[in-house]
C-alpha positions as a Markdown table, in Angstrom:
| # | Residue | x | y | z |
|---|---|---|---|---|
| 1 | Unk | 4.1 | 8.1 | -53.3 |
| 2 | Unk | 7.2 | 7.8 | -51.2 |
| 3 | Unk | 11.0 | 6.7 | -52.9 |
| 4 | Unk | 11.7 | 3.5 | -51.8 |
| 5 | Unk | 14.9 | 4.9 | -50.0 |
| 6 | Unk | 12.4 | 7.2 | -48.3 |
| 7 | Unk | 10.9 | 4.0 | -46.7 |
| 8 | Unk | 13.6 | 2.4 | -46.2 |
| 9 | Unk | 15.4 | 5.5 | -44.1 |
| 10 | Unk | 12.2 | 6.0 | -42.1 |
| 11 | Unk | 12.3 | 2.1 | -41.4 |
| 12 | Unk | 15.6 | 2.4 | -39.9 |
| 13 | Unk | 15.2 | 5.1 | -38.2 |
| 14 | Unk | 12.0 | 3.6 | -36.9 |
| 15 | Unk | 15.2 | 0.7 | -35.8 |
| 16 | Unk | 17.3 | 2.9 | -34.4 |
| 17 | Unk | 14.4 | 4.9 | -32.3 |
| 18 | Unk | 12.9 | 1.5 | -30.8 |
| 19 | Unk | 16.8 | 0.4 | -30.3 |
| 20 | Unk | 17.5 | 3.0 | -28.2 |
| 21 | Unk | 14.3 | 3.0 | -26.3 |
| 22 | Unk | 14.7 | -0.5 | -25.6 |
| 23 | Unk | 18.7 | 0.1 | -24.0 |
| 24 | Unk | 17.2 | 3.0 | -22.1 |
| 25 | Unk | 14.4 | 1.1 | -20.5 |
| 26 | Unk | 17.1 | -2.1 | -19.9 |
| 27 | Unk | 19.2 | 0.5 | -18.3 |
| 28 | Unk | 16.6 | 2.0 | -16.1 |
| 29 | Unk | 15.3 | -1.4 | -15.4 |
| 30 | Unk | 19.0 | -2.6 | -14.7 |
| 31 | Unk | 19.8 | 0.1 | -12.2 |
| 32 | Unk | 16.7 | -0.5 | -10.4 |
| 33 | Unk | 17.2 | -4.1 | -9.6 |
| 34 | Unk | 19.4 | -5.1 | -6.3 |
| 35 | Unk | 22.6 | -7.7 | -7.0 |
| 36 | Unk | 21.1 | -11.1 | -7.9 |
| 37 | Unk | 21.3 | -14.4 | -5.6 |
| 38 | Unk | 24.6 | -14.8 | -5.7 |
| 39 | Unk | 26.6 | -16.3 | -2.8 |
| 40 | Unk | 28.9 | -14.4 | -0.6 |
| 41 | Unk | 28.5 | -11.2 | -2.4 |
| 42 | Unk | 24.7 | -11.0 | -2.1 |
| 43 | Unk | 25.4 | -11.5 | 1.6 |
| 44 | Unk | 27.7 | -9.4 | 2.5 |
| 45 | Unk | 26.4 | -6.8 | 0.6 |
| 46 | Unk | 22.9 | -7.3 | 2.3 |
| 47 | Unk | 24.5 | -7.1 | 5.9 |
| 48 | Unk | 26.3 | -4.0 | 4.9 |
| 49 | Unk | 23.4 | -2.4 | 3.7 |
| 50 | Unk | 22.3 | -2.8 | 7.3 |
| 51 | Unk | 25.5 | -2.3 | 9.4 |
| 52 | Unk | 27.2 | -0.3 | 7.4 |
| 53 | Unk | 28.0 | 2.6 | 9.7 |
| 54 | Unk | 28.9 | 0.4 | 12.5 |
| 55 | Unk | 32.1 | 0.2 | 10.7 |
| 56 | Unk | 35.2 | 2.1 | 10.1 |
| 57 | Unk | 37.2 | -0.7 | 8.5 |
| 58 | Unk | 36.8 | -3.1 | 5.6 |
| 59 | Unk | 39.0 | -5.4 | 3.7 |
| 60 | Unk | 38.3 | -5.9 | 0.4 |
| 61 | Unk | 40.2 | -8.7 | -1.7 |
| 62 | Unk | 40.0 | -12.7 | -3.4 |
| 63 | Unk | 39.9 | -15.5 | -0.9 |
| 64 | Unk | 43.1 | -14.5 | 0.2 |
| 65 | Unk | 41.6 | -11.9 | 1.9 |
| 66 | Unk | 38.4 | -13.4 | 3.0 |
| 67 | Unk | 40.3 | -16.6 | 4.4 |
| 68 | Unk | 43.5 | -14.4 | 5.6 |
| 69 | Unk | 41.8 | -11.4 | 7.9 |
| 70 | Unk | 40.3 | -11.6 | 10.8 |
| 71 | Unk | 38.5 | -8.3 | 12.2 |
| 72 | Unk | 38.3 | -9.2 | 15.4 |
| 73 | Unk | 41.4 | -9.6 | 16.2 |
| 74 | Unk | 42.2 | -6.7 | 14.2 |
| 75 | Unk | 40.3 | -4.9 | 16.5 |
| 76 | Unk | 41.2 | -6.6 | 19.4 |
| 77 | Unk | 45.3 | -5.8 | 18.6 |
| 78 | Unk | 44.2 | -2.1 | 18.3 |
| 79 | Unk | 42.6 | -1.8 | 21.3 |
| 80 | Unk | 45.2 | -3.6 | 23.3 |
| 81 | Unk | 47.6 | -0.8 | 21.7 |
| 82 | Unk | 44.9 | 1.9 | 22.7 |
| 83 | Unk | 43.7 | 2.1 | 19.4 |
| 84 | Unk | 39.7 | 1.9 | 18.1 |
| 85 | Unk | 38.6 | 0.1 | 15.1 |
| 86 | Unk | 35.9 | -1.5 | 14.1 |
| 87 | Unk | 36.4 | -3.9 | 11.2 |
| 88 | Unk | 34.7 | -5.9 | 8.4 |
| 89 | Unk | 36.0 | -8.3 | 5.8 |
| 90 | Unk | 34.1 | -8.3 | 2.5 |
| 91 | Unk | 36.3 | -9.9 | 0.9 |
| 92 | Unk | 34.9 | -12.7 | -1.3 |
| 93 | Unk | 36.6 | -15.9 | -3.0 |
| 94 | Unk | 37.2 | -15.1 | -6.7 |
| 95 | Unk | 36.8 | -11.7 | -6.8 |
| 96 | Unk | 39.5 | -9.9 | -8.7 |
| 97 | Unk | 39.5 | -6.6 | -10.8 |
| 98 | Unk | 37.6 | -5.2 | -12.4 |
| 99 | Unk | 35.2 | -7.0 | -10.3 |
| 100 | Unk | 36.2 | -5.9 | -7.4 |
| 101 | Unk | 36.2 | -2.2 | -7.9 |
| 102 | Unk | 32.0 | -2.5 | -9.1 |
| 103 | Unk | 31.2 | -5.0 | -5.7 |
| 104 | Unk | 33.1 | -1.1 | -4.1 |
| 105 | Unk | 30.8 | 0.7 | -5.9 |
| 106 | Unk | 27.6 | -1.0 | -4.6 |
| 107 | Unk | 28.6 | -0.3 | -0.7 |
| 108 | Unk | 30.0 | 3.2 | -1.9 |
| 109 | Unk | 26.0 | 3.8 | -2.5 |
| 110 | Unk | 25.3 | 2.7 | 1.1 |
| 111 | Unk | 26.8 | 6.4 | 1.8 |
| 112 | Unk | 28.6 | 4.9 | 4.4 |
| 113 | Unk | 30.0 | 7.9 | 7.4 |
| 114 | Unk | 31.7 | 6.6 | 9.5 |
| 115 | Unk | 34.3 | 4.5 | 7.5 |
| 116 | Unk | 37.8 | 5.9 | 7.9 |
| 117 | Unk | 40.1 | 2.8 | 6.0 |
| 118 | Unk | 39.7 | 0.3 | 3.6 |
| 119 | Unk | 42.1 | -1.8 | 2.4 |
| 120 | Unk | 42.5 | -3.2 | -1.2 |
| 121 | Unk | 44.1 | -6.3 | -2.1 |
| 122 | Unk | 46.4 | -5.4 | -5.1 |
| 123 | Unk | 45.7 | -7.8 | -8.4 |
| 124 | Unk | 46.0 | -7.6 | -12.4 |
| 125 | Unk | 42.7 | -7.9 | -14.2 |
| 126 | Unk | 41.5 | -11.1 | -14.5 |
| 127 | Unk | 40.1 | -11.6 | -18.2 |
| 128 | Unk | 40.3 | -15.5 | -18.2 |
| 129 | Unk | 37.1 | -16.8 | -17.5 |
| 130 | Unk | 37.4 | -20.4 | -16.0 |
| 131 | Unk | 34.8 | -23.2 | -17.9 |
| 132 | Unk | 33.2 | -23.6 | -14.3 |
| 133 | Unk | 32.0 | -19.9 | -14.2 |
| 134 | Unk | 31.0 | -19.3 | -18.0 |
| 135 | Unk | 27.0 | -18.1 | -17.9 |
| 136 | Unk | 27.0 | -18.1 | -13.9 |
| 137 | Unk | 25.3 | -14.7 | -11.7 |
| 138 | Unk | 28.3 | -14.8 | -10.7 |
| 139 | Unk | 30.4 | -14.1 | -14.1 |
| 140 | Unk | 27.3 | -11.9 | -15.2 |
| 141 | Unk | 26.5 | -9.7 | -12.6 |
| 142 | Unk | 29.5 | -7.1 | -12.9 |
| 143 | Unk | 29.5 | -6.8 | -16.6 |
| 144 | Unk | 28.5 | -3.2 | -16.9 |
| 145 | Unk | 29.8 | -0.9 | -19.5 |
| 146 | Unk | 32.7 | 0.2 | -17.2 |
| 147 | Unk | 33.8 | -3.4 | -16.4 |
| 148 | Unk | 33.5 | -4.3 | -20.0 |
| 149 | Unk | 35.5 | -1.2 | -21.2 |
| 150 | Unk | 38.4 | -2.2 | -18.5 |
| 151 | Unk | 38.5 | -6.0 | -20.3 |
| 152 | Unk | 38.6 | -4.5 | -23.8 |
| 153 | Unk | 42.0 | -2.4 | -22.5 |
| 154 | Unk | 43.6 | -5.2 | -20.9 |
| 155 | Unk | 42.7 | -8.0 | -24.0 |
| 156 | Unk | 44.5 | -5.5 | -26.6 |
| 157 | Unk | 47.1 | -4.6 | -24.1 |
| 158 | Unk | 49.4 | -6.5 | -25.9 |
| 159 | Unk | 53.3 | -5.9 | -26.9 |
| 160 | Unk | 53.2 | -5.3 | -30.8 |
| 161 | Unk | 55.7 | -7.7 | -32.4 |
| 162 | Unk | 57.9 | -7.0 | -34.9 |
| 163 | Unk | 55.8 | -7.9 | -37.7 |
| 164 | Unk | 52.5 | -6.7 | -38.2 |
| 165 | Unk | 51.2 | -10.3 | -39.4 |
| 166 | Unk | 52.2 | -11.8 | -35.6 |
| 167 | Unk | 50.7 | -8.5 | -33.9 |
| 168 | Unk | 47.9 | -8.9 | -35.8 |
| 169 | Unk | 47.7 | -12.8 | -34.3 |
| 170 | Unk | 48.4 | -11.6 | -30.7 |
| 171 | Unk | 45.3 | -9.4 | -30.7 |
| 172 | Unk | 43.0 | -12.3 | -32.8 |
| 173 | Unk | 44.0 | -14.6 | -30.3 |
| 174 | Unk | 43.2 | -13.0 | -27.1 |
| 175 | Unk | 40.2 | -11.7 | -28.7 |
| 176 | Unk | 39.2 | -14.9 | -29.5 |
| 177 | Unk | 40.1 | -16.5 | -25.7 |
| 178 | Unk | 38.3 | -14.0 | -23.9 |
| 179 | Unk | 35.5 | -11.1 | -25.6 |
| 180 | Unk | 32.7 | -13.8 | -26.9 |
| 181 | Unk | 32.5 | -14.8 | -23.2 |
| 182 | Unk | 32.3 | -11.0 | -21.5 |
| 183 | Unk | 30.4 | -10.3 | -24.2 |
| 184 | Unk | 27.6 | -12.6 | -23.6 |
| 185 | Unk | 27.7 | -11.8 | -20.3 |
| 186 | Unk | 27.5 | -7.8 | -21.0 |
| 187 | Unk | 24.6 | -8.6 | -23.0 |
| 188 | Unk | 22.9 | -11.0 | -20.6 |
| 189 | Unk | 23.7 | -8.5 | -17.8 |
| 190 | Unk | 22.1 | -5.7 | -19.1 |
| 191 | Unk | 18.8 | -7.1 | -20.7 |
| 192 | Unk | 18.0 | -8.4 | -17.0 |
| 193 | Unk | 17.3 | -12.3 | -18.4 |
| 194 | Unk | 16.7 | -13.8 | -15.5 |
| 195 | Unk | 16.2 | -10.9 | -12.8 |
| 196 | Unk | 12.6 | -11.7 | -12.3 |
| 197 | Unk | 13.2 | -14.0 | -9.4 |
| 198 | Unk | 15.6 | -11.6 | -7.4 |
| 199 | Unk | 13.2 | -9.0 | -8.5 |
| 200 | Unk | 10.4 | -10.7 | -6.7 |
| 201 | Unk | 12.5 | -11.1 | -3.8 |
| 202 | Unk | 13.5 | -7.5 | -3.7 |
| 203 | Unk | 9.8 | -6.0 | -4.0 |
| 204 | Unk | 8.8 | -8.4 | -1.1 |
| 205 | Unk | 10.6 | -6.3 | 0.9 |
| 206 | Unk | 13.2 | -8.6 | 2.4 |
| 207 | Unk | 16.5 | -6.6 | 1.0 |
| 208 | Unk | 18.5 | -5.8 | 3.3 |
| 209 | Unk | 17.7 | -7.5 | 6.4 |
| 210 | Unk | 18.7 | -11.1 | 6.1 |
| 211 | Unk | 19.8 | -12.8 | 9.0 |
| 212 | Unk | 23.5 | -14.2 | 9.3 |
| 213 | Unk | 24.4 | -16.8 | 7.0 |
| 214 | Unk | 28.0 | -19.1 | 6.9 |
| 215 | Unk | 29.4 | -16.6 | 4.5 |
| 216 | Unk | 29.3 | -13.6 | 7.1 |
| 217 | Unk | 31.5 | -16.6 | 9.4 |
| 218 | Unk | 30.6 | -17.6 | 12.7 |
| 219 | Unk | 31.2 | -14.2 | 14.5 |
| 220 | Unk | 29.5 | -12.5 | 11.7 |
| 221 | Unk | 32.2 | -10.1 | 10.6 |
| 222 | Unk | 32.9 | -11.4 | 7.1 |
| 223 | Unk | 35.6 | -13.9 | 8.0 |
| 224 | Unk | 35.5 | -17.5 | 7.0 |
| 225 | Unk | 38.7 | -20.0 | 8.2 |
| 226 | Unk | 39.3 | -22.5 | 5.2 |
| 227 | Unk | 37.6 | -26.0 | 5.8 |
| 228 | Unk | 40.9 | -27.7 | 6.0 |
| 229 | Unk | 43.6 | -26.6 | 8.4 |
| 230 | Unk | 47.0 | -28.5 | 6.6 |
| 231 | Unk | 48.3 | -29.4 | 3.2 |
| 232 | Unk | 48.7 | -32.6 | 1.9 |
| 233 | Unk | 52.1 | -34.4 | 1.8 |
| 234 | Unk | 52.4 | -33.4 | -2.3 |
| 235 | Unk | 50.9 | -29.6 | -1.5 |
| 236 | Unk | 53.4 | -29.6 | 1.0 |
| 237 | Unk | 56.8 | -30.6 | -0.7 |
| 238 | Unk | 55.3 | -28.6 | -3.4 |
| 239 | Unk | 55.3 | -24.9 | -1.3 |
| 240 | Unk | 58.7 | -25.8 | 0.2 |
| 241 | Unk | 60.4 | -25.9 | -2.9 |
| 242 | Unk | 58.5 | -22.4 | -4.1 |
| 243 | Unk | 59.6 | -21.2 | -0.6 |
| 244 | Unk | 62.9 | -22.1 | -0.7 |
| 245 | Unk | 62.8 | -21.1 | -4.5 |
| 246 | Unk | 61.7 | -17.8 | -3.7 |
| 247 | Unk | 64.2 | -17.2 | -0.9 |
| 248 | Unk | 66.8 | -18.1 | -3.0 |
| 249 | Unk | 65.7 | -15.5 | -5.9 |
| 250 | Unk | 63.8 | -13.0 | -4.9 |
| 251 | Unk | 61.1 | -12.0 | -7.2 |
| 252 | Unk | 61.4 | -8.5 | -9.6 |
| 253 | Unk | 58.4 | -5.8 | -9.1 |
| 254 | Unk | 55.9 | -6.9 | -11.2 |
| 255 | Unk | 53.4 | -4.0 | -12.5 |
| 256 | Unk | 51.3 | -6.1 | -14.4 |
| 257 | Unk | 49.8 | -4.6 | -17.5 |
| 258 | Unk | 48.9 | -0.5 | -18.1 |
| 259 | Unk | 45.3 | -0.8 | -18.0 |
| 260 | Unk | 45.6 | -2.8 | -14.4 |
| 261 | Unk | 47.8 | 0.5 | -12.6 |
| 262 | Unk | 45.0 | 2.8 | -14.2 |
| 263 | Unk | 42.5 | 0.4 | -13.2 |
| 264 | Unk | 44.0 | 0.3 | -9.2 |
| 265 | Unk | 44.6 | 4.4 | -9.8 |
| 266 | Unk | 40.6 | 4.6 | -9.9 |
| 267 | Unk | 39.5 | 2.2 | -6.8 |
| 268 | Unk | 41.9 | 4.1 | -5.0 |
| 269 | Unk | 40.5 | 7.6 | -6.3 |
| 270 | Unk | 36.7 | 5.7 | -6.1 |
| 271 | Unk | 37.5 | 5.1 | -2.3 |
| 272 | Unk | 38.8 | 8.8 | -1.4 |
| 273 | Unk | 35.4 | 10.0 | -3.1 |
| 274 | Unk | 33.6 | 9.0 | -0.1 |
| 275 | Unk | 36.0 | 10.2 | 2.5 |
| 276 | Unk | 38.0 | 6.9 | 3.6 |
| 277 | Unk | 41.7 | 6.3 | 3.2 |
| 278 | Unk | 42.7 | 3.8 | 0.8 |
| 279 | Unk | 45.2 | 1.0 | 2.0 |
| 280 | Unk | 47.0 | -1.4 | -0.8 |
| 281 | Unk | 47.6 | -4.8 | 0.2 |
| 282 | Unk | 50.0 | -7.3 | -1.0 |
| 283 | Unk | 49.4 | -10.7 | 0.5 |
| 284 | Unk | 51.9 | -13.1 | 1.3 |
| 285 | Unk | 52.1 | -16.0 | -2.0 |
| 286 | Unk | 54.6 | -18.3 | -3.5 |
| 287 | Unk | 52.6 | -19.7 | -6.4 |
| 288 | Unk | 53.3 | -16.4 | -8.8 |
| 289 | Unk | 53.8 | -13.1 | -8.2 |
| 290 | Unk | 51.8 | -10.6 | -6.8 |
| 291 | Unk | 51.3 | -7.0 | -9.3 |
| 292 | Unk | 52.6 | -4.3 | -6.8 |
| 293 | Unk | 51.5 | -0.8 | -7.7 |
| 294 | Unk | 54.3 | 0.9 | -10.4 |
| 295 | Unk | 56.3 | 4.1 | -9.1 |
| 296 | Unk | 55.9 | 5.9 | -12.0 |
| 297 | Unk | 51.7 | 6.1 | -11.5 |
| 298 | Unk | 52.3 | 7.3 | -8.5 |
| 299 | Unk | 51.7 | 9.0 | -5.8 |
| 300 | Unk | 50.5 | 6.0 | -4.5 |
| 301 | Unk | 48.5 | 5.6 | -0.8 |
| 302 | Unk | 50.2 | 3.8 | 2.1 |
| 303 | Unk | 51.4 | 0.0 | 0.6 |
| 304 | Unk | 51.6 | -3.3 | 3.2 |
| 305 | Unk | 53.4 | -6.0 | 0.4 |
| 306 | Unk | 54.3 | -8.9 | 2.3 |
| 307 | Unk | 55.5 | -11.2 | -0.3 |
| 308 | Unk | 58.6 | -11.5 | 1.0 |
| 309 | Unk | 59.7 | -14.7 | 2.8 |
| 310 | Unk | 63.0 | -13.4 | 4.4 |
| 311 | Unk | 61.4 | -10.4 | 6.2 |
| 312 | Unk | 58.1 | -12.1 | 7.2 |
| 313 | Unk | 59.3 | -16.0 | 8.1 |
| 314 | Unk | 56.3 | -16.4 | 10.0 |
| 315 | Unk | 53.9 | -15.9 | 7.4 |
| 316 | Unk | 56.0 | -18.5 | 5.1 |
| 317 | Unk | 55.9 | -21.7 | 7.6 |
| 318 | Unk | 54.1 | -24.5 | 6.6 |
| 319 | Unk | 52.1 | -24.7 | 9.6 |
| 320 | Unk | 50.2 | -21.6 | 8.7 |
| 321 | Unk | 49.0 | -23.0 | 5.7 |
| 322 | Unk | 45.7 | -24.4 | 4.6 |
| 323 | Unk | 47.1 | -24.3 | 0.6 |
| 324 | Unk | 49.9 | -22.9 | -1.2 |
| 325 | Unk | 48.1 | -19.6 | -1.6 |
| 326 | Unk | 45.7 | -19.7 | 2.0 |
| 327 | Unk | 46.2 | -19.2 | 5.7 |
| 328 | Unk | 44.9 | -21.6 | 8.1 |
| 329 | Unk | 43.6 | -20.3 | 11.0 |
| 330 | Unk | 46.7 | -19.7 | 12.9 |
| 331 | Unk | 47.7 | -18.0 | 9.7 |
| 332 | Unk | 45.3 | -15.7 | 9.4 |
| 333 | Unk | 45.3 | -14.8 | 13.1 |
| 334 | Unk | 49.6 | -14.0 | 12.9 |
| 335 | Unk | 49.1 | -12.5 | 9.8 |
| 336 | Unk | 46.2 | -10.2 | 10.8 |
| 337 | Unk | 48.4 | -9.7 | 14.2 |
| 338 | Unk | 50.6 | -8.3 | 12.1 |
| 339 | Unk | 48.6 | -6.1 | 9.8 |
| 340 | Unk | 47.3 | -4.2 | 12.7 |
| 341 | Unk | 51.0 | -3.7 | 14.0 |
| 342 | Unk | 52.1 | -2.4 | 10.3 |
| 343 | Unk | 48.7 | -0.2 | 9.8 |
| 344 | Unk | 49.3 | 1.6 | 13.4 |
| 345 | Unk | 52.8 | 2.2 | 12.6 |
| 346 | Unk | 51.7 | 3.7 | 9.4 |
| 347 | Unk | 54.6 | 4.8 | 7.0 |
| 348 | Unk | 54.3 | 7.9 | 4.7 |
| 349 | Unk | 52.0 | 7.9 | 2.1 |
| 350 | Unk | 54.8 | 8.6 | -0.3 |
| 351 | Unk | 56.5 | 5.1 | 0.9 |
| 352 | Unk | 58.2 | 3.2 | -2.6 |
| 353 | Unk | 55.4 | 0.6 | -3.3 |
| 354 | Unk | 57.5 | -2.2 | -3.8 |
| 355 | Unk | 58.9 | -2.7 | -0.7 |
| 356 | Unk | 56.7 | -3.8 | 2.6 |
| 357 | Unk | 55.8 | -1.0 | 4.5 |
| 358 | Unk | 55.9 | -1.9 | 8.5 |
């Protein structure tokens, strides 16, 4: 007869065997399965798929981006200048790093070979999860072992304090705010609840070749102008005094943490891979300040920052605003008018990141 601890090993290793078979048949499952329902990423990823090498452009960034670029006249400036470009704006409302850098990854796969430029809208990590998004798609759809790897750096990227008891509250604390939630949605990620539908939809053929929808805009290239064209009376008062605050002291670089440079260092690497130039974006902001990429994790790729209100005026007035942090569209028209000027005049690569590069 077998020692008890004889069964017992040979149950866990039974355990352990079906464990691991399970992961590896989520995994190829996972991998299988095309980006759920999800609104504006699922679209623009779909028209991609289709179009992809009509394009040697894209933007990639949060609403700032999507509600700030427009490719056609983008293009339109370049070929006035005797340039050529094609241009598409994927940018997508919400969609910071490490997010970001997997929604990359999924049009990367598209082998795309004729894209020449894309340009990346600098930001931190975002690890705060707002109550609106907990258990959405869209929170779980990203959370793969490299996204949930990059929000384990940045919650313990914390300064120690002097005593280890307060350290030791520091790390509890932003463990506590933020893990249980990109935990779950690791989990729920990976085990596919839920994919049956899109699944379904996928098998039937359809991926792929969906016809235009509002989030592609009304010309179809990815831009969408913000519903309202004005701030209110209080929004307004609000961004003059940030305005005239930030004229009056200029903001510091801010580098944000560690694991969000080496984070930026690997989008930019991920988007040489496939033989396009990366091109870092700072857009124009008063509420807080924009992370700029640090000096010292350099060399960096070509940097446009326009957070600066005494150089670009324009891009500050009031009437180019929809919100405190979005253009209208006469924003977005000057401002992309002015991109295309600043990208054809293109500085050295090894320009110091933290000042705007025209």
């Amino acid at each position: 007869m077998q020692s008890l601890r004889g069964i017992r090993a040979r149950a866990l290793c039974n355990v352990a065997i079906f464990l691991a078979a399970l992961c590896l048949a989520c995994a190829a499952i996972h991998s299988s399965l095309p980006v759920p329902e999800i609104s504006e990423v699922r679209e623009k990823l779909d028209f991609l798929q289709a179009h992809i090498d009509e394009y040697d452009t894209l933007f990639l960034g949060t609403s700032r981006v999507y509600h700030g670029i427009m490719p056609e006249v983008f293009d339109e400036a370049n070929r006035r200048a005797g340039a050529h470009s094609r241009s598409f704006n994927a940018g997508v409302d919400g969609m910071h790093p490490p997010e970001d850098l997997y929604f990359f990854e999924q049009i990367a796969k598209m082998r795309p070979r004729r894209l020449r430029r894309v340009f990346i809208e600098v930001n931190a990590i975002q690890i705060h999860v707002r109550d609106a998004n907990r258990g959405t798609d869209r929170m779980i759809y990203w959370h793969d072992l490299a996204r949930l790897a990059w929000i384990l750096r940045e919650t313990f990227d914390i300064e120690p304090a002097k005593h280890w008891r307060a350290t030791f509250g520091r790390y509890a604390s932003a463990a506590a705010e933020a893990l249980p939630t990109h935990i779950d949605c690791f989990l729920q990620n990976m085990s596919n609840i839920g994919r049956g539908a899109g699944s379904r939809w996928f098998l039937a053929g359809r991926g792929g070749g969906r016809s235009r929808s509002a989030e592609l805009g009304g010309r179809g290239d990815g831009y969408f102008e913000m519903p309202r064209s004005e701030m209110t009376p209080s929004e307004r008062a609000n961004y003059a005094m940030r305005t005239r605050n930030l004229l009056s002291h200029p903001r510091e670089s801010e580098y944000g943490s560690a694991p969000s440079q080496k984070l930026l260092r690997q989008f930019v690497q991920a988007v040489r891979a496939i033989g396009a130039e990366p091109v870092l974006l700072v857009m124009p902001r008063t509420a807080y300040g924009s992370m700029v990429p640090k000096p010292s994790e350099g060399p960096w790729p070509v940097v446009f920052n326009f957070e600066n209100p005494a150089r670009y005026p324009a891009l500050y007035e009031e009437s180019t605003r929809a919100d405190g942090d979005h253009f209208n569209g006469k924003g977005a028209k000057l401002f992309t008018e002015m991109l295309a000027q600043a990208a054809r005049v293109r500085p050295d690569a090894s320009a110091k990141p933290s000042k705007s590069s025209e």
